[in-house]
PASEKOL-746171 format. One record per atom (N, C-alpha, C): y, z, x. Coordinates in steps of 0.001 Angstrom, whole numbers, plus 500000, padded with zeros to 6 digits. Atoms other than C-alpha are relative to their C-alpha. Layout:
N
YZX/...
//
This chain:
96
500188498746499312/496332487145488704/501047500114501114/499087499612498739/498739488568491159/499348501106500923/500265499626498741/497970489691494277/500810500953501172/499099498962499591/499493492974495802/500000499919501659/500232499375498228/499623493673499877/500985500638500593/498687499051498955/501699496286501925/499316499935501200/500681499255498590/501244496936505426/501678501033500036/498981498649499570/502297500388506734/499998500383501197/500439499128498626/502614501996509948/500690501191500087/499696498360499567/502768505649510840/501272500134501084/499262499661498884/505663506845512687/499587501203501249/500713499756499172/503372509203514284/498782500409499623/501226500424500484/499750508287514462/499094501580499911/500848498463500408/499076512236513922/500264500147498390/499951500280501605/500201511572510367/499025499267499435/500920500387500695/497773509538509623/499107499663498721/500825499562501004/495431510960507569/500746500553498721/499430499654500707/498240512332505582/500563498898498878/499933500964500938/499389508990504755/499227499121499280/501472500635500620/496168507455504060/499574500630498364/499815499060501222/495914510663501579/501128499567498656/499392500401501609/499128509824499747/500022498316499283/500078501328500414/498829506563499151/498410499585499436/501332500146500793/494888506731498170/500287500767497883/499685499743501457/496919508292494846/499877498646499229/499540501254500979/497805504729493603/498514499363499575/501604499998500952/493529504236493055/500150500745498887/500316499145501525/494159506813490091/500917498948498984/499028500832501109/496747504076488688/498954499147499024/500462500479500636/495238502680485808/500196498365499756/499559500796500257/496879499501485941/499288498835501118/500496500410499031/495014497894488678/498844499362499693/501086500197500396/492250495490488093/498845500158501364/500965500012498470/490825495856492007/501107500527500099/499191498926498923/491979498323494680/499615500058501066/500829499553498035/491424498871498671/500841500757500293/499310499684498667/493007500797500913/499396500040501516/500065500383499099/492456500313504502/500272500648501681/499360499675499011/492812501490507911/500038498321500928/499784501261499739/493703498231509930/499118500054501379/500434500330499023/491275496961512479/500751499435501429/499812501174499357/492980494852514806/501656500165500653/498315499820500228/496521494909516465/500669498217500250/499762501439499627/498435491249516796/500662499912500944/499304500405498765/499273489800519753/501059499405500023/498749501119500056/502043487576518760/500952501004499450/498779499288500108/504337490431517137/499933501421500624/499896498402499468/505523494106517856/499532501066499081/500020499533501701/505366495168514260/498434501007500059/500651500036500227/502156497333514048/499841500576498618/500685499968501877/499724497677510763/499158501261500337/500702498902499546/498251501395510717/498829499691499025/500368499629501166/497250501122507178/500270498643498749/500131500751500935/496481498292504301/499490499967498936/499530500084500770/497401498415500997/499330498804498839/500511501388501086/495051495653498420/499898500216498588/499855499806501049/495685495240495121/499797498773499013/499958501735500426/494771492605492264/501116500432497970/499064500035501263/496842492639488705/500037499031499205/500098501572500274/496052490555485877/501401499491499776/498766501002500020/499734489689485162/501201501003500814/498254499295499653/503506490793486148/500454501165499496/499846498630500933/503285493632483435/499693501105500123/500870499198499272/500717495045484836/500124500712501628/499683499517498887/501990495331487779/501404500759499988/498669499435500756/505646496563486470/499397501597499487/501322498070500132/502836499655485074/499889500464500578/500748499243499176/501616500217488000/501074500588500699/498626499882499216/505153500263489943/500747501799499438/499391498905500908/506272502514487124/499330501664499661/500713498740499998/503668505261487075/500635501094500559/499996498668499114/504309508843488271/499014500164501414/500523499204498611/501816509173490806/500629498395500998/499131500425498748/503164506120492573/501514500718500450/499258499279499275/506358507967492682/500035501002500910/500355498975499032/504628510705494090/499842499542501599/500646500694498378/502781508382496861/501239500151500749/498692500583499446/506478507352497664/500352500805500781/499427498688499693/507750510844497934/498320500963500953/501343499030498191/504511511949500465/500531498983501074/500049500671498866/504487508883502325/501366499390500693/498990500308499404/507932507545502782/500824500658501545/500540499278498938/508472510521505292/499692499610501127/500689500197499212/506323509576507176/499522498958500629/500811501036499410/505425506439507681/501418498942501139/498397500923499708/508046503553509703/499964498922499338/499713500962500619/507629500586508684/499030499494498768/500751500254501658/506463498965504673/500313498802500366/499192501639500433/506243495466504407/499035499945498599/500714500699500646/505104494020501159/499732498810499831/500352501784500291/504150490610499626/499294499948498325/500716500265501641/503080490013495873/500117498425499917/500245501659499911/501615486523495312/498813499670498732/500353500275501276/500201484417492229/498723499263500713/501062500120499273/496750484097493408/499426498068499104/500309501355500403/495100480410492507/500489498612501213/
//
């Protein structure tokens, strides 16, 4: 299983809800065996970096996730949220 995670943050936290919106598209992806999205509790004390918004995802293999990447409405998400948001980090990891 692979293991999806982004963190996002708003470039301004009046966007919000907008980005929360486009990015709740990638739940319609079929390719997904689990899904979350997230507003982030917590801010960290040790960096600057903040997390508005989190991104969970599970995938049973690499293919599947290559599907999901490849869909239309993630391009869409892309094309709402990119815009808008500042910073994306991801991480994909082989869970076990």
């Amino acid at each position: 299983m692979i293991r999806h995670v982004v963190f996002f943050s708003a470039r301004d936290r009046a966007d919000y809800q907008r980005i929360h919106d486009g990015l709740s598209l990638f739940a319609q992806i079929p390719h997904h065996s689990h899904f979350e999205l997230g507003r982030n509790l917590q801010g960290d004390a040790i960096s600057d970096a903040p997390v508005d918004i989190v991104v969970y995802a599970e995938f049973p293999d690499a293919d599947a996730l290559a599907a999901y990447k490849a869909h239309p409405l993630y391009e869409e998400s892309i094309r709402r949220v990119r815009p808008l948001r500042d910073q994306r980090i991801a991480a994909d990891f082989v869970a076990g």
